[in-house]
Biopython code that builds the backbone (N, CA, C, O; Angstrom):
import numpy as np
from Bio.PDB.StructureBuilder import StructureBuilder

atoms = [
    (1, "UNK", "N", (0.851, -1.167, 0.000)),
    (1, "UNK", "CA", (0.000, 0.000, 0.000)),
    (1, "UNK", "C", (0.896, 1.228, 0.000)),
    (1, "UNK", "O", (1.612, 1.327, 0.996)),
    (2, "UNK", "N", (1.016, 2.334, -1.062)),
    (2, "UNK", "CA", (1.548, 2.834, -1.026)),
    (2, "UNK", "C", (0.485, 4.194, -0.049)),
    (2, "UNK", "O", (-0.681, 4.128, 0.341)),
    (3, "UNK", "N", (1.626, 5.444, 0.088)),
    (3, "UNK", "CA", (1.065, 6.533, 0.827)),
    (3, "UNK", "C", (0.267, 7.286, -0.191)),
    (3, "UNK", "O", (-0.275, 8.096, 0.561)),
    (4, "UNK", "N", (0.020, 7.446, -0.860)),
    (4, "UNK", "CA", (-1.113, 7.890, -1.948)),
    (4, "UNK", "C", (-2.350, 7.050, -2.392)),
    (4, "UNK", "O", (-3.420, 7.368, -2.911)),
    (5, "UNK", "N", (-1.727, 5.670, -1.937)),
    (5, "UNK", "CA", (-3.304, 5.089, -2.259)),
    (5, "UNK", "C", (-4.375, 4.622, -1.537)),
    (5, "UNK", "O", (-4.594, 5.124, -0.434)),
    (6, "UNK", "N", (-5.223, 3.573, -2.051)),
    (6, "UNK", "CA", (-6.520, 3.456, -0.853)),
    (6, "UNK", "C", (-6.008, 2.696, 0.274)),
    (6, "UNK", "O", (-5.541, 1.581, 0.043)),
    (7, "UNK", "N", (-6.030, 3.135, 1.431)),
    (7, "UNK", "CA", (-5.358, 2.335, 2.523)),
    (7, "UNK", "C", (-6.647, 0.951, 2.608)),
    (7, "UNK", "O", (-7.877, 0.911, 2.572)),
    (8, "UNK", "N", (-5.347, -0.219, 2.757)),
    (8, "UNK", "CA", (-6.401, -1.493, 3.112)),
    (8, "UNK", "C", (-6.375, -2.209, 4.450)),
    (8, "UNK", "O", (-5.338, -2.035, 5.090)),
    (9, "UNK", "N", (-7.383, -3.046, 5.052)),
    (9, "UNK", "CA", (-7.437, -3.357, 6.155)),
    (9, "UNK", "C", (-7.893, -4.331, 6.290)),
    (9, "UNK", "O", (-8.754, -4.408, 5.413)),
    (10, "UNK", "N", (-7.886, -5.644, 7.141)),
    (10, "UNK", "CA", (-7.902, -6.784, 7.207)),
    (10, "UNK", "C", (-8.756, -7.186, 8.829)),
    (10, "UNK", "O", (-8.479, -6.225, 9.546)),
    (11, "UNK", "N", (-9.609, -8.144, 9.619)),
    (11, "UNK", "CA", (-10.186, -8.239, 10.165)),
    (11, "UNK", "C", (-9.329, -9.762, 11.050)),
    (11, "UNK", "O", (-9.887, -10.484, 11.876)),
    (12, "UNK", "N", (-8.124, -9.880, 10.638)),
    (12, "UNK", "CA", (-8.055, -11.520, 11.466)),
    (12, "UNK", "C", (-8.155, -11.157, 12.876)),
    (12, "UNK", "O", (-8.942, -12.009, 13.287)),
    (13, "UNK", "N", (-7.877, -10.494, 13.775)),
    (13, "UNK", "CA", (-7.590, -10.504, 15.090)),
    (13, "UNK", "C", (-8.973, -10.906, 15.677)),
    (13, "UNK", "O", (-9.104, -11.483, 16.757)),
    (14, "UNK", "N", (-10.275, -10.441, 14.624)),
    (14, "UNK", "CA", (-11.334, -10.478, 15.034)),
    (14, "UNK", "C", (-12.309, -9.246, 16.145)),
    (14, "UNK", "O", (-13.130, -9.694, 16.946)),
    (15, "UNK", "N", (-12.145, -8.265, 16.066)),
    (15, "UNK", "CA", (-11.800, -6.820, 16.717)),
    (15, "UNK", "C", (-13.388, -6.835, 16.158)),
    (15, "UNK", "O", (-14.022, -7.260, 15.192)),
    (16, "UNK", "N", (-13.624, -6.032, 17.504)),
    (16, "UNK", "CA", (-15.244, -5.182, 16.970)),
    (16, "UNK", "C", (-15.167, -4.294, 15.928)),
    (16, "UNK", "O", (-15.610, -4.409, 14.785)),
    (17, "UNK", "N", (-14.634, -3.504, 16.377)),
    (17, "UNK", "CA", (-14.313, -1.938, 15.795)),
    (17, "UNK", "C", (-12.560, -1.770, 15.062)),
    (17, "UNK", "O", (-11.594, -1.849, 15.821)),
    (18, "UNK", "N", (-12.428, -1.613, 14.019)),
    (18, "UNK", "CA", (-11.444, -1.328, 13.397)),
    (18, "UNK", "C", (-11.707, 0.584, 13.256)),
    (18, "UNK", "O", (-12.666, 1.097, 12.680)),
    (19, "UNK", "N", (-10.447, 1.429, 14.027)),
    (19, "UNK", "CA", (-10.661, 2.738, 13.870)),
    (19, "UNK", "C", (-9.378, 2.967, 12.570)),
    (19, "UNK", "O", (-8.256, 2.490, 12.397)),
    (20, "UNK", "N", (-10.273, 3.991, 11.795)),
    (20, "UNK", "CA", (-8.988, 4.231, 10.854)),
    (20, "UNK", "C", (-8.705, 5.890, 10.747)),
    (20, "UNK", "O", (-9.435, 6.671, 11.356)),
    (21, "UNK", "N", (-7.832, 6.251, 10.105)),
    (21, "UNK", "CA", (-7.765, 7.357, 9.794)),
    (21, "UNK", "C", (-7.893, 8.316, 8.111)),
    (21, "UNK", "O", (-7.477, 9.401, 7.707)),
    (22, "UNK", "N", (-8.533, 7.421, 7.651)),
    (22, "UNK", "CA", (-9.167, 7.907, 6.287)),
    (22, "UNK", "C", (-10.934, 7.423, 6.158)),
    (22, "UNK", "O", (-11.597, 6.488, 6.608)),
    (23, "UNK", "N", (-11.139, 8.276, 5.541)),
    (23, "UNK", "CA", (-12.683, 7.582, 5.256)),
    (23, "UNK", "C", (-13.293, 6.827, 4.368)),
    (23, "UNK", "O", (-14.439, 6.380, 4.328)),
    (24, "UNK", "N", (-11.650, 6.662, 3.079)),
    (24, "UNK", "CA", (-12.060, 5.848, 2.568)),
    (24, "UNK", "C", (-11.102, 5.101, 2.328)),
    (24, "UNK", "O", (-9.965, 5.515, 2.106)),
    (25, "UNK", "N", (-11.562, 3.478, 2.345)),
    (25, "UNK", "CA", (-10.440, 2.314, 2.642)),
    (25, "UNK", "C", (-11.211, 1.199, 1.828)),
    (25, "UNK", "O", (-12.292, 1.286, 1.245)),
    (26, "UNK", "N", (-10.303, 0.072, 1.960)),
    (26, "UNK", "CA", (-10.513, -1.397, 1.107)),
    (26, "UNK", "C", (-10.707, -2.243, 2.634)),
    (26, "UNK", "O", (-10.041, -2.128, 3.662)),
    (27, "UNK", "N", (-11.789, -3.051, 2.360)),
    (27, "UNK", "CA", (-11.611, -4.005, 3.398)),
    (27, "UNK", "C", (-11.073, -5.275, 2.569)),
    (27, "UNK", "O", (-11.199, -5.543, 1.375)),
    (28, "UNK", "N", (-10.448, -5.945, 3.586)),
    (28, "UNK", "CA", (-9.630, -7.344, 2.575)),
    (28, "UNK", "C", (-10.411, -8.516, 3.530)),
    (28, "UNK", "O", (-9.896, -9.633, 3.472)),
    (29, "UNK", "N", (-11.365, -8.397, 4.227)),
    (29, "UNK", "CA", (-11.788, -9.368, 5.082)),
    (29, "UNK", "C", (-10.659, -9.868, 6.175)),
    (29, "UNK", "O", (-10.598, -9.308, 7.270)),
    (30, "UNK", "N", (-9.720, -11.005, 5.810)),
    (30, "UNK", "CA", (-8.665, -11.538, 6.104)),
    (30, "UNK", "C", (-7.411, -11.471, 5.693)),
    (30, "UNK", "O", (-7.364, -11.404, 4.465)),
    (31, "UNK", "N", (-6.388, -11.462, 6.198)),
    (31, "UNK", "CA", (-5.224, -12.191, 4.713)),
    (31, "UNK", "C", (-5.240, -13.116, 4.153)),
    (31, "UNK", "O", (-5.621, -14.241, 4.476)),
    (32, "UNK", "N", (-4.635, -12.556, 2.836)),
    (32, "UNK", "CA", (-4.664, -14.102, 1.666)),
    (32, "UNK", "C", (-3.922, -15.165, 2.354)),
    (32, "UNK", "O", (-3.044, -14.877, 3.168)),
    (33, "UNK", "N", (-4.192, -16.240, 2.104)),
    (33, "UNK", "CA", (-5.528, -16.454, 1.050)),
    (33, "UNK", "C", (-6.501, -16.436, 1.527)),
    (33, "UNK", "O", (-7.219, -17.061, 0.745)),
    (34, "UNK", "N", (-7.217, -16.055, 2.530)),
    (34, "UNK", "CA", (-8.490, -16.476, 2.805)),
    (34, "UNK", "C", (-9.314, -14.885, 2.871)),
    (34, "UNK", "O", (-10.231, -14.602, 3.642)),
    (35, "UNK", "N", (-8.676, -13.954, 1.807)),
    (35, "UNK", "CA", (-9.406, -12.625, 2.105)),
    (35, "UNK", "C", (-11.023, -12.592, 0.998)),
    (35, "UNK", "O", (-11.362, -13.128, -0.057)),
    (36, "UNK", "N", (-11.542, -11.806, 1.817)),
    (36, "UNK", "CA", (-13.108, -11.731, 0.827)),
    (36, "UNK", "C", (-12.449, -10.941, -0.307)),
    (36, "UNK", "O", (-11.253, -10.875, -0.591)),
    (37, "UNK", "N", (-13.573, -10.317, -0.930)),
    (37, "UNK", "CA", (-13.237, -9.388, -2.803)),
    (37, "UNK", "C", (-12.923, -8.347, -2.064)),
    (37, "UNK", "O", (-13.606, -7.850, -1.169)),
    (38, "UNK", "N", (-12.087, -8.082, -2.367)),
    (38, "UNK", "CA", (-11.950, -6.718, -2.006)),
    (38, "UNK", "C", (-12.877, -5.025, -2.108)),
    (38, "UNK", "O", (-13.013, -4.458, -3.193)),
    (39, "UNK", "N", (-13.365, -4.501, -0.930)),
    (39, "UNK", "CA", (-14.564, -4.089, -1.011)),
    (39, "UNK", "C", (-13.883, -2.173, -1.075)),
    (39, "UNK", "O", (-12.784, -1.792, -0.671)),
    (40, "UNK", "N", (-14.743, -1.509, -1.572)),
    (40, "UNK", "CA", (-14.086, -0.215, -1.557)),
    (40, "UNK", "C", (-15.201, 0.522, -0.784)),
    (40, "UNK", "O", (-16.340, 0.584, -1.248)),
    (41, "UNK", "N", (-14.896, 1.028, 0.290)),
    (41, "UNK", "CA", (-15.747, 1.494, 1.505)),
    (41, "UNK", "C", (-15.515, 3.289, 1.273)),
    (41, "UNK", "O", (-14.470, 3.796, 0.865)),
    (42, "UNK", "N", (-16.555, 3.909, 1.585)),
    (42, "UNK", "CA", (-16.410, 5.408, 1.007)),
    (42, "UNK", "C", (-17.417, 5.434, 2.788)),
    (42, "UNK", "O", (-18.299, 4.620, 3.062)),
    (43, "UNK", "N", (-17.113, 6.170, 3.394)),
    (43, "UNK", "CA", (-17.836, 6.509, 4.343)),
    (43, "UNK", "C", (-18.360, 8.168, 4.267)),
    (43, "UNK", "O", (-18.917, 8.690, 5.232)),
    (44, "UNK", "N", (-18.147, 8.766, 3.224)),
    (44, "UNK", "CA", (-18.681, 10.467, 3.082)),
    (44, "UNK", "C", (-18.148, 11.119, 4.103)),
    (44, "UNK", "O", (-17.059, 11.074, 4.676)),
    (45, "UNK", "N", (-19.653, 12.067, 4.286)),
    (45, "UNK", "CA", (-19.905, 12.594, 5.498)),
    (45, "UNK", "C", (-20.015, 11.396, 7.030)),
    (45, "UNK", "O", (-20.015, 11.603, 8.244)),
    (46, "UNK", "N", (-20.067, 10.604, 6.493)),
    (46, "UNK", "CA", (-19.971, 9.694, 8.077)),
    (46, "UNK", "C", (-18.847, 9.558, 8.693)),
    (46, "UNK", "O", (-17.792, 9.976, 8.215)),
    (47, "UNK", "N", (-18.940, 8.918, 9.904)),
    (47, "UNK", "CA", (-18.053, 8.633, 10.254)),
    (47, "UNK", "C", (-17.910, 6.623, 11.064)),
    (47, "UNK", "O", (-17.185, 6.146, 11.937)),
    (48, "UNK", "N", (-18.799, 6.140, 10.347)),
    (48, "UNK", "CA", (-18.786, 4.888, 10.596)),
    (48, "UNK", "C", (-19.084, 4.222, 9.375)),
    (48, "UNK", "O", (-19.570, 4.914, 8.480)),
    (49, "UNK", "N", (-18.861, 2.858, 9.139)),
    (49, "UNK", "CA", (-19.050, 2.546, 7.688)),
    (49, "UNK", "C", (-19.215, 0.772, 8.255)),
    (49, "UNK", "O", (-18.312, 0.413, 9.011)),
    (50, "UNK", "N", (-20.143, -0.132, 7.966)),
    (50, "UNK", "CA", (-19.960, -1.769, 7.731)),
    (50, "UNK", "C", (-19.328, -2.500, 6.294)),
    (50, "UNK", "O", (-19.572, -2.078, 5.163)),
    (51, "UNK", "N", (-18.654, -3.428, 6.539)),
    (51, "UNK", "CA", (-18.403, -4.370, 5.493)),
    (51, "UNK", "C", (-19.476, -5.162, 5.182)),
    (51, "UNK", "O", (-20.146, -5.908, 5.897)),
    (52, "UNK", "N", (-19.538, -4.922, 4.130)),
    (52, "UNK", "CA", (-21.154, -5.430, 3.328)),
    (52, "UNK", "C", (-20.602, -7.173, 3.650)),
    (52, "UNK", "O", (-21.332, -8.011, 4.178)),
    (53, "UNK", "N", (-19.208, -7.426, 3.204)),
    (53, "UNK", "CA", (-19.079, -8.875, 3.295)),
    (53, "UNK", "C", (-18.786, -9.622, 4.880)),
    (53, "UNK", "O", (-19.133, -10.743, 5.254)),
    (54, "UNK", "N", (-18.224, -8.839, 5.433)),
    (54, "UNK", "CA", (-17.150, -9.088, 6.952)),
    (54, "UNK", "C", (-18.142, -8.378, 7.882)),
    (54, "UNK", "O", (-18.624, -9.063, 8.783)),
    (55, "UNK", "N", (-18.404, -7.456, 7.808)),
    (55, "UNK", "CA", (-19.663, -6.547, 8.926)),
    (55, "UNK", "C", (-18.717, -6.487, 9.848)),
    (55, "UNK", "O", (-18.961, -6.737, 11.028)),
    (56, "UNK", "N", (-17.562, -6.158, 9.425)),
    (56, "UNK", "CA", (-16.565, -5.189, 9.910)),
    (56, "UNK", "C", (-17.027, -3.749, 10.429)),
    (56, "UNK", "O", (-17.573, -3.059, 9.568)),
    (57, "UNK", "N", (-16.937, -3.368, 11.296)),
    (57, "UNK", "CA", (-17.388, -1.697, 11.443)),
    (57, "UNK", "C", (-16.289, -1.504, 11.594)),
    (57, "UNK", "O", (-15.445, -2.175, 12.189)),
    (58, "UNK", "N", (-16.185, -0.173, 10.840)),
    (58, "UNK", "CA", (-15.150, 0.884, 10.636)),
    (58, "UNK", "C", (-15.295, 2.164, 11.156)),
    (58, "UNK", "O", (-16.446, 2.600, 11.165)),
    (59, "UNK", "N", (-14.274, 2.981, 11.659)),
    (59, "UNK", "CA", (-14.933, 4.081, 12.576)),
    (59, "UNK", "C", (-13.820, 5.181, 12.061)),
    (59, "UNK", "O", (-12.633, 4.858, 12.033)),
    (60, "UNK", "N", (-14.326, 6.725, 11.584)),
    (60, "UNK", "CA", (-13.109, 7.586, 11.435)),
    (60, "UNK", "C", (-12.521, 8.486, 12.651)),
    (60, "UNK", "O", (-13.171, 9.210, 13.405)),
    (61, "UNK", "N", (-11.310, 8.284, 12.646)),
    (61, "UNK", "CA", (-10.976, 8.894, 13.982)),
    (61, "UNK", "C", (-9.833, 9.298, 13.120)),
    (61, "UNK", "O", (-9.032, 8.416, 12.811)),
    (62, "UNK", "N", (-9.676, 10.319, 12.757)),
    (62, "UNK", "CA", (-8.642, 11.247, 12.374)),
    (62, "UNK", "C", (-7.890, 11.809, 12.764)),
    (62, "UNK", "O", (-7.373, 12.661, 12.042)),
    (63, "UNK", "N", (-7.351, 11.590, 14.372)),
    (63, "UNK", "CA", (-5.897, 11.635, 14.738)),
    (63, "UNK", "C", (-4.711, 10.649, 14.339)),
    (63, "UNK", "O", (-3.481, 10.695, 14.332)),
    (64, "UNK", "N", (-5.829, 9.625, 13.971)),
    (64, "UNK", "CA", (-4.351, 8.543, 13.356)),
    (64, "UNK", "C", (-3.368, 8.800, 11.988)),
    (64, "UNK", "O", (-2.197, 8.537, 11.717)),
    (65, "UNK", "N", (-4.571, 9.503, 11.229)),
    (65, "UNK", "CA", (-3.693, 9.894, 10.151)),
    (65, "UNK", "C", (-3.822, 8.848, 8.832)),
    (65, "UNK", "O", (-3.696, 7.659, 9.123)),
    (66, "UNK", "N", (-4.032, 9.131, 7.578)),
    (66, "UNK", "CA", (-4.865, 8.419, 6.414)),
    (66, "UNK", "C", (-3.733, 7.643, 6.307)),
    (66, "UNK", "O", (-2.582, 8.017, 6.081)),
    (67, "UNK", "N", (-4.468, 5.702, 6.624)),
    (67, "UNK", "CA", (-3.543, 4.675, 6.202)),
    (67, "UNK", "C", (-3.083, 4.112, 7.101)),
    (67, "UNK", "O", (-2.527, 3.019, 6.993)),
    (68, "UNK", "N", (-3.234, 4.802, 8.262)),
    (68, "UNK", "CA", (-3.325, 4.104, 9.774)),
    (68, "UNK", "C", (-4.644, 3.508, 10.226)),
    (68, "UNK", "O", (-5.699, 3.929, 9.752)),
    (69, "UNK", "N", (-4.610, 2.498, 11.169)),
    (69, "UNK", "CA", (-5.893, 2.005, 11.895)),
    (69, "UNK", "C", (-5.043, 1.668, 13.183)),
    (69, "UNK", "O", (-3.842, 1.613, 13.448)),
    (70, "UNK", "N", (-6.203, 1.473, 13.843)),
    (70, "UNK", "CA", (-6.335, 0.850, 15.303)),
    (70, "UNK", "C", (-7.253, 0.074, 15.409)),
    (70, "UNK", "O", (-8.412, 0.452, 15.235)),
    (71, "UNK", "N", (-6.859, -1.539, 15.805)),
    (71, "UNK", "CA", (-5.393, -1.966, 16.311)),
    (71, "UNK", "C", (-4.382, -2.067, 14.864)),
    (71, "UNK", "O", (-4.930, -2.431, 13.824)),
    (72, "UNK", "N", (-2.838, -1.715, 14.855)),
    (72, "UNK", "CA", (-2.108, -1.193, 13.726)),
    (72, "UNK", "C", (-2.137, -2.712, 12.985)),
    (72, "UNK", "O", (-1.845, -2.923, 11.808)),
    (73, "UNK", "N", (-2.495, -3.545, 13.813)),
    (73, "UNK", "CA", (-2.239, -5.192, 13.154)),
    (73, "UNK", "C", (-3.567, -5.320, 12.310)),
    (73, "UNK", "O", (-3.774, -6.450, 11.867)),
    (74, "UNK", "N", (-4.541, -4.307, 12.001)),
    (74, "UNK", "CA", (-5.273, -4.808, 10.922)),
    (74, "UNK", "C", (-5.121, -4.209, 9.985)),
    (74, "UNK", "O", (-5.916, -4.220, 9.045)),
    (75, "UNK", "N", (-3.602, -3.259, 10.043)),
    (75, "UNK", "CA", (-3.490, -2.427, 8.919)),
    (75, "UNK", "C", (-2.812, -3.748, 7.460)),
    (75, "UNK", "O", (-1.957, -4.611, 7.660)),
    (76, "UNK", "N", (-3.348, -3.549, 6.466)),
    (76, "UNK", "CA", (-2.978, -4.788, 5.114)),
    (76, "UNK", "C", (-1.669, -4.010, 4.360)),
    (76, "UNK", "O", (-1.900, -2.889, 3.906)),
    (77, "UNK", "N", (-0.340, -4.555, 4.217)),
    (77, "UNK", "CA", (0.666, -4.033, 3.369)),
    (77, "UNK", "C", (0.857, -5.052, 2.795)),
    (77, "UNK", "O", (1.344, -6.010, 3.395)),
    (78, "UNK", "N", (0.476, -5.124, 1.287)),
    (78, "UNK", "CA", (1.160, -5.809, 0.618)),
    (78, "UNK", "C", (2.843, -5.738, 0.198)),
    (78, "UNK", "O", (3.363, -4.968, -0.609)),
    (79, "UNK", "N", (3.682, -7.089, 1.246)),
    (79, "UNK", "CA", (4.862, -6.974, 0.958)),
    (79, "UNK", "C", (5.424, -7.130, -0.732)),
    (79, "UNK", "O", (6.433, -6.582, -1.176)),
    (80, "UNK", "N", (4.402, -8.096, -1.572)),
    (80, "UNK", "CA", (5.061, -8.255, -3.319)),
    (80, "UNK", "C", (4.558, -6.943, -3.768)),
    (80, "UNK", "O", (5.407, -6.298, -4.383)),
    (81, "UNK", "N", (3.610, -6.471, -3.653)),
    (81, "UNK", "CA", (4.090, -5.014, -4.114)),
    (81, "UNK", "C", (4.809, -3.775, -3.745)),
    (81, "UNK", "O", (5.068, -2.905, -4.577)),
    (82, "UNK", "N", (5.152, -3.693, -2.411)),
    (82, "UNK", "CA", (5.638, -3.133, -2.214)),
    (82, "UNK", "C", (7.521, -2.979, -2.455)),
    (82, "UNK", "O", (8.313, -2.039, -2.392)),
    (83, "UNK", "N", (7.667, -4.918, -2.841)),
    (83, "UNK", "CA", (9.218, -4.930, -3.392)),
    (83, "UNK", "C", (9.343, -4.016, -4.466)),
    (83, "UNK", "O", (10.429, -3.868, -5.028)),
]
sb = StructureBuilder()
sb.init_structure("model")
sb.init_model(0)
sb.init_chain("A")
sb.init_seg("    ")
for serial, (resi, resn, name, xyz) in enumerate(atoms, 1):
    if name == "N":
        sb.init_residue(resn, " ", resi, " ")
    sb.init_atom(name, np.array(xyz, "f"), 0.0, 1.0, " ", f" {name:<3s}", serial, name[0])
structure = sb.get_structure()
């Protein structure tokens, strides 16, 4: 994930609430292999958003800063693209 693009986020820990710091993000469900389609979440004017597939809730808290979440372990970096 680079710093310009859609930050992505992943659900294994199993966490109620994933807080992020952009409003709009990719949920990956899990890590591969076992991640859902990859979903493109736009939360607007809100500030909470569900995963249509995972029912993940997502929450914006904008001290973290776009591309961060809390807890940081559901933040998704793809290491082959990022080589």
């Amino acid at each position: 994930m680079a710093d310009h693009g859609t930050p992505h986020f992943h659900n294994d820990p199993g966490v109620a609430v994933i807080h992020v710091g952009a409003r709009e993000l990719m949920c990956i469900g899990a890590k591969p292999p076992f991640d859902h389609p990859h979903v493109f979440l736009d939360m607007g004017a809100d500030d909470e958003i569900v995963c249509p597939y995972c029912s993940t809730l997502f929450k914006y808290e904008p001290s973290l800063g776009a591309g961060h979440g809390k807890p940081a372990e559901c933040e998704y970096h793809d290491a082959a693209k990022a080589a």
